[in-house]
C-alpha positions as CSV (number, residue, x, y, z in Angstrom):
1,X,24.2,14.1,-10.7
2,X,24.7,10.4,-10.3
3,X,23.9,7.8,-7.8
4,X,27.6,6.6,-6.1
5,X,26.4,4.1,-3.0
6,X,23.1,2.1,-2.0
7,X,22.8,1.0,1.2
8,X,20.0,-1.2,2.9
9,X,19.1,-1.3,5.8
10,X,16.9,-4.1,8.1
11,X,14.4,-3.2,10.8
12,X,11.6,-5.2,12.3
13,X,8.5,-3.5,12.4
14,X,6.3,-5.6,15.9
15,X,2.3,-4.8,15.4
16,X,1.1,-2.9,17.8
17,X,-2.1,-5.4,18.6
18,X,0.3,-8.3,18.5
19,X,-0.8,-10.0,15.3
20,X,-2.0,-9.2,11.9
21,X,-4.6,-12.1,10.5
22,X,-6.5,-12.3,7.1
23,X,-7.8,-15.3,4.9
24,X,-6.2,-19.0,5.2
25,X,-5.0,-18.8,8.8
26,X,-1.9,-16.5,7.7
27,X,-0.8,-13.9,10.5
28,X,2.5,-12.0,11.2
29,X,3.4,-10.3,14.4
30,X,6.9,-8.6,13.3
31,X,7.2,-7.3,9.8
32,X,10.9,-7.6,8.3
33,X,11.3,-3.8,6.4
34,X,14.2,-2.9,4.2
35,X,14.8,0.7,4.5
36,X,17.7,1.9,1.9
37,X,20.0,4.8,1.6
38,X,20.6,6.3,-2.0
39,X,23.7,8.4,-2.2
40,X,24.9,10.5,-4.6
41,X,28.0,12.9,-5.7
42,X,25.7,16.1,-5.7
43,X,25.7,15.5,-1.9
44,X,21.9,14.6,-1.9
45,X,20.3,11.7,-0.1
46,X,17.4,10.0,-0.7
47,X,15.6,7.2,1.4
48,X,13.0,4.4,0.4
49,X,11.1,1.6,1.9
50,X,10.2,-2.1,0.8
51,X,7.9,-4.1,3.4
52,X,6.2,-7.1,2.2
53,X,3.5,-8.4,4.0
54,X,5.0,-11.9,4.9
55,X,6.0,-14.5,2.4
56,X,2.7,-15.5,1.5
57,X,0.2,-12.6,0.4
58,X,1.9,-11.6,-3.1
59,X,4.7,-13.1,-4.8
60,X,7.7,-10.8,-2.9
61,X,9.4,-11.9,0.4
62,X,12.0,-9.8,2.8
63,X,14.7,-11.3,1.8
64,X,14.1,-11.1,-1.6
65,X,13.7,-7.2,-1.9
66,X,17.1,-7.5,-0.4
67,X,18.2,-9.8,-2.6
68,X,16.6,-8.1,-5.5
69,X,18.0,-4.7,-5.1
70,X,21.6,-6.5,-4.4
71,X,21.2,-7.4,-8.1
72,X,20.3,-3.8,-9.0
73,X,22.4,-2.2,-7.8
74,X,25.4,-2.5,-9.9
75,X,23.1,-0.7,-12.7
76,X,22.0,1.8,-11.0
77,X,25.2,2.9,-9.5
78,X,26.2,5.9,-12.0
79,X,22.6,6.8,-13.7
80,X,21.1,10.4,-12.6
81,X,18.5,9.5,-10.1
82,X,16.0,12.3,-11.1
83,X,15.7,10.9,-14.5
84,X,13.1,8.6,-12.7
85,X,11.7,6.9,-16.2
86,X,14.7,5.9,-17.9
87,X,15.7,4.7,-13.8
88,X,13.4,2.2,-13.8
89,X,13.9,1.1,-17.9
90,X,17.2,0.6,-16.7
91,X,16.1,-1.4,-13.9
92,X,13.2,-3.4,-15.9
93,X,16.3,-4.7,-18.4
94,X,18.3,-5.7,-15.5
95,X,15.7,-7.8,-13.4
96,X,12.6,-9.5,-15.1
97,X,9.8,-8.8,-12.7
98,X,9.8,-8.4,-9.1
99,X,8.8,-5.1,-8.9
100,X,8.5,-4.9,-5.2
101,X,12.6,-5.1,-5.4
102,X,12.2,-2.2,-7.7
103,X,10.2,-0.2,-5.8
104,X,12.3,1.4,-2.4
105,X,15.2,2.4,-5.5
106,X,12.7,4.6,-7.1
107,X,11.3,5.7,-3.9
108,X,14.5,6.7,-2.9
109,X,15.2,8.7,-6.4
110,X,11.6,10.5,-5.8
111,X,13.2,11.5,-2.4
112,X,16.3,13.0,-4.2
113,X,14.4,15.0,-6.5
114,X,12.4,16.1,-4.5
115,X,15.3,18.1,-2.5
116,X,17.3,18.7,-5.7
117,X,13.8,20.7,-6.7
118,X,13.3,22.1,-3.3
119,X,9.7,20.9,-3.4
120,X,7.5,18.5,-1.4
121,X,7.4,15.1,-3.8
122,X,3.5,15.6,-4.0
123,X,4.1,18.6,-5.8
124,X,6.0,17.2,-8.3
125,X,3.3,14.0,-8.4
126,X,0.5,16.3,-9.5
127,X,0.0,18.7,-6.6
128,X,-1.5,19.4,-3.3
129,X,-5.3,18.5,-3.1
130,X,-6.9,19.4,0.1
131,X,-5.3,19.7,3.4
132,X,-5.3,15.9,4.3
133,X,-5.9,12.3,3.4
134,X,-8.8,10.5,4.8
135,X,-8.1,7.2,6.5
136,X,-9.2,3.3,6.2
137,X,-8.6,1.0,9.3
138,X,-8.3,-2.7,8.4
139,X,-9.7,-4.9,11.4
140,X,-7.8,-7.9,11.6
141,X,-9.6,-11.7,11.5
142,X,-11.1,-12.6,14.5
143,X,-14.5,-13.9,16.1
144,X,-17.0,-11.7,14.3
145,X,-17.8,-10.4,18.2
146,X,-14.5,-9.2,18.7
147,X,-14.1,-7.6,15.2
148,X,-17.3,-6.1,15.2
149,X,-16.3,-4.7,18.6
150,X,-13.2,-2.9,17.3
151,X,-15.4,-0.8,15.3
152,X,-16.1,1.6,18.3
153,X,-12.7,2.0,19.2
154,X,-11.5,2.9,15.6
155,X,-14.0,5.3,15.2
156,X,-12.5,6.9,18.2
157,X,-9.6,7.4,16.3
158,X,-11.3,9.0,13.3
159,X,-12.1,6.5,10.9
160,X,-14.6,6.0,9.3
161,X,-14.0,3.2,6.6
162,X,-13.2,0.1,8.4
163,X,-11.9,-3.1,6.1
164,X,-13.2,-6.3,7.6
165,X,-10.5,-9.0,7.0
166,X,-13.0,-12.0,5.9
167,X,-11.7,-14.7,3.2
168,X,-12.6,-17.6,5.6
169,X,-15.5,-20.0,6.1
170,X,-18.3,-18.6,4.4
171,X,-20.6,-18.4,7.5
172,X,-18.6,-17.0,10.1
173,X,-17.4,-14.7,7.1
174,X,-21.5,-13.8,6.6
175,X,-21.7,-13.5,10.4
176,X,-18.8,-11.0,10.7
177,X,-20.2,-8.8,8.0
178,X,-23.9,-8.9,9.7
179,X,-22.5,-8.1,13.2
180,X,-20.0,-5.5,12.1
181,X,-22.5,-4.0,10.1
182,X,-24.8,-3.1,13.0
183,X,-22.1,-1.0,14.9
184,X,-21.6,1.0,11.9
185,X,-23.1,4.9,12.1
186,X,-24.3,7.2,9.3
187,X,-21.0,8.1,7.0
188,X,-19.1,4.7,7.9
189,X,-18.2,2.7,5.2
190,X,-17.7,-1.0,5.5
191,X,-15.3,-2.8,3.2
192,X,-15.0,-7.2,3.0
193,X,-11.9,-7.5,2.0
194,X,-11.7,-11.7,1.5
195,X,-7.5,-11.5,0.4
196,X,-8.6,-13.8,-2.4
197,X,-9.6,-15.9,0.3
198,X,-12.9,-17.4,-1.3
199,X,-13.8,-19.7,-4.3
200,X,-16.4,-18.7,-6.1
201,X,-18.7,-21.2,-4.8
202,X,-18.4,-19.5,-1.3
203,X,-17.8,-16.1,-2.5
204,X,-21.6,-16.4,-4.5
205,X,-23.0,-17.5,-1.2
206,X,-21.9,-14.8,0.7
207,X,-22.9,-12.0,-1.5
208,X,-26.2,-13.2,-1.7
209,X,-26.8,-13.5,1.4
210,X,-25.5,-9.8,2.0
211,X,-27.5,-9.0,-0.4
212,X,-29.2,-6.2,1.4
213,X,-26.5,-4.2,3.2
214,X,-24.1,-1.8,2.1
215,X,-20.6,-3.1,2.0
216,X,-17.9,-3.0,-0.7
217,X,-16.8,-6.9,-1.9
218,X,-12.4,-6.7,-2.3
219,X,-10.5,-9.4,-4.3
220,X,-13.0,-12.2,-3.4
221,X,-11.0,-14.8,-5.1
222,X,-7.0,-15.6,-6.5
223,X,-7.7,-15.0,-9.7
224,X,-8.6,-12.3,-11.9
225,X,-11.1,-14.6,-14.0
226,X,-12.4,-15.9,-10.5
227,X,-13.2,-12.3,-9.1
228,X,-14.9,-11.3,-12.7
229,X,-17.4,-14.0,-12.1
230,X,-18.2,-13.2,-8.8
231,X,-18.3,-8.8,-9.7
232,X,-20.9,-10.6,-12.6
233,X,-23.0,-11.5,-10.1
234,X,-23.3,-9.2,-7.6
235,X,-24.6,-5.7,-7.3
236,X,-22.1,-4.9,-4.4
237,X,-19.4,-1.7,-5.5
238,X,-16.7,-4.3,-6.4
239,X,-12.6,-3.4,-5.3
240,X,-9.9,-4.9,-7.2
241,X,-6.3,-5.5,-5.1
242,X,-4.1,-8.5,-5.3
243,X,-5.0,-8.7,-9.1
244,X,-3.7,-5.2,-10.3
245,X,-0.4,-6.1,-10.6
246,X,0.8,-3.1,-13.2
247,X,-0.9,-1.4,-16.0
248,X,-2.0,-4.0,-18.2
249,X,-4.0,-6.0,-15.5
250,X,-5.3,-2.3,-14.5
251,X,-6.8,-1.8,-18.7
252,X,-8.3,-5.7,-18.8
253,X,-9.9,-5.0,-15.8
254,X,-11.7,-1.6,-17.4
255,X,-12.4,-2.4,-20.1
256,X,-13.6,-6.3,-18.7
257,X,-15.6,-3.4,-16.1
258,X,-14.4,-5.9,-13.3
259,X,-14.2,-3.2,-10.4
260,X,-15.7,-0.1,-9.3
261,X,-12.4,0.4,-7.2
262,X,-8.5,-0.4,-6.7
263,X,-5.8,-0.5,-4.2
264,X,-3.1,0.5,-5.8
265,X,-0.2,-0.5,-3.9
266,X,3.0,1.1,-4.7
267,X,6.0,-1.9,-3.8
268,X,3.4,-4.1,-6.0
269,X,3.1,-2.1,-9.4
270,X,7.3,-0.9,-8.9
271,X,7.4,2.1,-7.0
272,X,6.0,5.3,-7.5
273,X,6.5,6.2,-10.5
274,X,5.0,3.4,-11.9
275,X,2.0,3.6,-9.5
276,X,1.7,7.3,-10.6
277,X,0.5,5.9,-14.2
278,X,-2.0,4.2,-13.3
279,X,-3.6,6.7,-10.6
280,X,-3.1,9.1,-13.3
281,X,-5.0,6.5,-15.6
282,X,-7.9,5.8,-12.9
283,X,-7.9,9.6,-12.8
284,X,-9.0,10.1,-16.1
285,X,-11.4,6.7,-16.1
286,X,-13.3,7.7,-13.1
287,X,-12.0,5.1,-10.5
288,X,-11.6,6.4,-7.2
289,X,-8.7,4.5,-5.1
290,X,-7.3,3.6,-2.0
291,X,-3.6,4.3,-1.7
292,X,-1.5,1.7,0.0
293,X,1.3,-0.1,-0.3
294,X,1.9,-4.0,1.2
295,X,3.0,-2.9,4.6
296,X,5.9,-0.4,6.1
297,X,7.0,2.3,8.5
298,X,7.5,5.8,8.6
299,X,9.1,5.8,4.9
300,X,6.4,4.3,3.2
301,X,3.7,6.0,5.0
302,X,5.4,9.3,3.7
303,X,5.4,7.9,0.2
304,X,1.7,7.1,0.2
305,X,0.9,10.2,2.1
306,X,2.3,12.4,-1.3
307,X,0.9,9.9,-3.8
308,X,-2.2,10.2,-2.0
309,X,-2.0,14.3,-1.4
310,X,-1.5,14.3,-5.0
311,X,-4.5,12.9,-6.1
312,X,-7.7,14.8,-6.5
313,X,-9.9,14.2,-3.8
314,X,-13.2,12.5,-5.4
315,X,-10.7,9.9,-6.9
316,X,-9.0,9.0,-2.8
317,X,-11.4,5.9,-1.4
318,X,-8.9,6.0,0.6
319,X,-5.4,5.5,2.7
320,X,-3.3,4.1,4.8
321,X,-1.0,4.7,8.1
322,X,0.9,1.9,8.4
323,X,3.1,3.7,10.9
324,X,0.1,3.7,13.5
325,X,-0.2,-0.4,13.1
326,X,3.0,-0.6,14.7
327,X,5.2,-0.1,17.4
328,X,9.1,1.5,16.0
329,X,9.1,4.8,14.5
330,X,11.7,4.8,12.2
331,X,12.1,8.5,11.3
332,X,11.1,11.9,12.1
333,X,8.8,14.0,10.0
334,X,7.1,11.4,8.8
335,X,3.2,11.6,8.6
336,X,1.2,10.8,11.9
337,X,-2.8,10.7,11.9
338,X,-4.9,12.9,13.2
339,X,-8.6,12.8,13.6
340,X,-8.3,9.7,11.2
341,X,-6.3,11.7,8.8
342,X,-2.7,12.4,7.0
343,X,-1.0,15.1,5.5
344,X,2.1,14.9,3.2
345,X,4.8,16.8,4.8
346,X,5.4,20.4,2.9
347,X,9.3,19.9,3.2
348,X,11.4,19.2,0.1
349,X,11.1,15.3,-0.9
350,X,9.6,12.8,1.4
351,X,9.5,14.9,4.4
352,X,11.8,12.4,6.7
353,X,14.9,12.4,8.4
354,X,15.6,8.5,9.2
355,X,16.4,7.5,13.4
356,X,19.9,5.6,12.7
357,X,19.8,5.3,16.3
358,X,16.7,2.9,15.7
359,X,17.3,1.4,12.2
360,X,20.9,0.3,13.1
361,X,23.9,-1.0,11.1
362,X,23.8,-1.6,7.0
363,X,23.0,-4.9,5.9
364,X,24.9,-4.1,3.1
365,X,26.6,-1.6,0.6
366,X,26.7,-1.4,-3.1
367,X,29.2,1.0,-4.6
């Protein structure tokens, strides 16, 4: 089997509550997805997903997954897409970095051996582990009032870990906590999730002076070194995100002990294969995880959905559904929640069947 044609895809993705805000003012109200089409001369399709989160949360951009995987292509075209490792070698000696560009290629190849096995791709990730995938809800900046009065509403839904977006002025940050705190019931969990948006001179004040409630403290500061200092000085269960970038970030931070969690994003470490390393590394390290990827539709909720279904359940924190945050569905059988829970679809490979009435014409074609 070899791959004979890629083609991408554009779709805009608006959020369903009009905006999405976190640390340093930054907000986006349409996300720009890629969604691309991986043929091959077997017959056998297979679909993937790239969706940064704007331009200015990790170093990846739209238009630079599209240019990215413009530039892979051409090396990809004619390699057997099951063989996912020596896949993404290939790709690694083609393009220096930029994993995100990497990341809706291997999707894709997952997708295709998934139906070339005739097996869900959780299965072939490690397994089906329970019946569903418990759920995070991230509540997006605003007055600590208004987030703290989302709470209620999500809860409606079914969740019951909400991640407070914080990462601003240290008081009002300290005030959001404290009010958002007081709407939680017995088995909430409450996550402040500063998007690096702290220095460590605000990020110590803040943990002190929630010193005495429950919350989880996520990726306080930018930098890795920052975020140890801060994890040094606070009892708080710690969460790493923006700094696990790949595997060796993952091994400093263990063996530094900097985290008591990750997100493990899949776009950020390269796809899924590469982000099924490390989950099987936090696996056998003991760190649970929440299972996410920068942002997406239908397609990448299905990818998490089977990474997450995949791993055992004392090691999921956590998930995602990004395809409840917004407003276009972009293809059928993809997972929905329920009850503030996900399931990995049972069908061979992702699950999906893309809408081209909804995603449109190719941006362009490769091969």
């Amino acid at each position: 089997m070899k791959i004979t044609k890629i083609t991408a895809y554009q779709v805009d993705l608006p959020v369903g509550e009009g905006s999405y805000n976190w640390s340093g003012g930054k907000s986006v109200s349409v996300f720009d997805s890629t969604l691309l089409r991986v043929d091959t001369d077997a017959g056998v399709t297979g679909w993937g997903e790239i969706c940064p989160l704007g331009p200015f949360y990790l170093p990846s951009y739209a238009a630079g997954a599209r240019a990215g995987i413009q530039e892979l292509g051409p090396h990809v075209i004619g390699l057997n897409p099951t063989y996912l490792d020596g896949l993404n070698g290939v790709m690694d000696k083609a393009l220096k970095g930029h994993p995100y560009a990497k990341s809706a290629i291997d999707m894709a190849c997952w997708d295709i051996l998934g139906k070339v096995a005739g097996l869900p791709v959780c299965a072939l990730l490690g397994g089906r582990y329970g019946d569903s995938v418990r759920l995070y809800r991230a509540i997006s900046q605003e007055a600590p009032e208004k987030m703290a009065a989302r709470v209620a509403g999500y809860r409606a839904e079914g969740y019951t870990k909400f991640q407070l977006k914080v990462g601003g002025d240290p008081d009002v940050d300290i005030e959001r906590i404290r009010k958002t705190s007081k709407e939680l019931i017995p088995g909430d969990i409450l996550i402040a999730d500063a998007n690096t948006g702290w220095l460590m001179h605000g990020a110590a004040r803040v943990v002190r002076a929630v010193s005495d409630m429950d919350v989880y403290i996520e990726q306080p500061c930018l930098s890795y070194e920052e975020c140890l200092t801060v994890r040094r000085r606070t009892s708080h269960p710690f969460i790493l995100d923006e700094s696990i970038d790949g595997l060796s970030t993952f091994l400093r931070a263990h063996a530094d002990g900097a985290m008591d969690t990750i997100n493990l994003k899949i776009s950020k470490v390269g796809g899924l294969t590469r982000a099924r390393t490390i989950r099987d590394l936090c696996v056998q390290l003991g760190y649970a995880m929440t299972i996410e990827d920068t942002w997406g539709g239908d397609i990448t909720t299905a990818a998490i959905a089977h990474l997450s279904h995949s791993t055992p359940e004392e090691f999921r924190f956590a998930a995602t559904d990004f395809n409840s945050y917004v407003t276009v569905s972009t293809a059928e059988g993809a997972p929905q929640r329920v009850d503030g829970r996900m399931a990995a679809s049972d069908a061979p490979g992702l699950g999906i069947e893309p809408r081209m009435d909804v995603i449109g014409d190719p941006v362009f074609t490769i091969g």
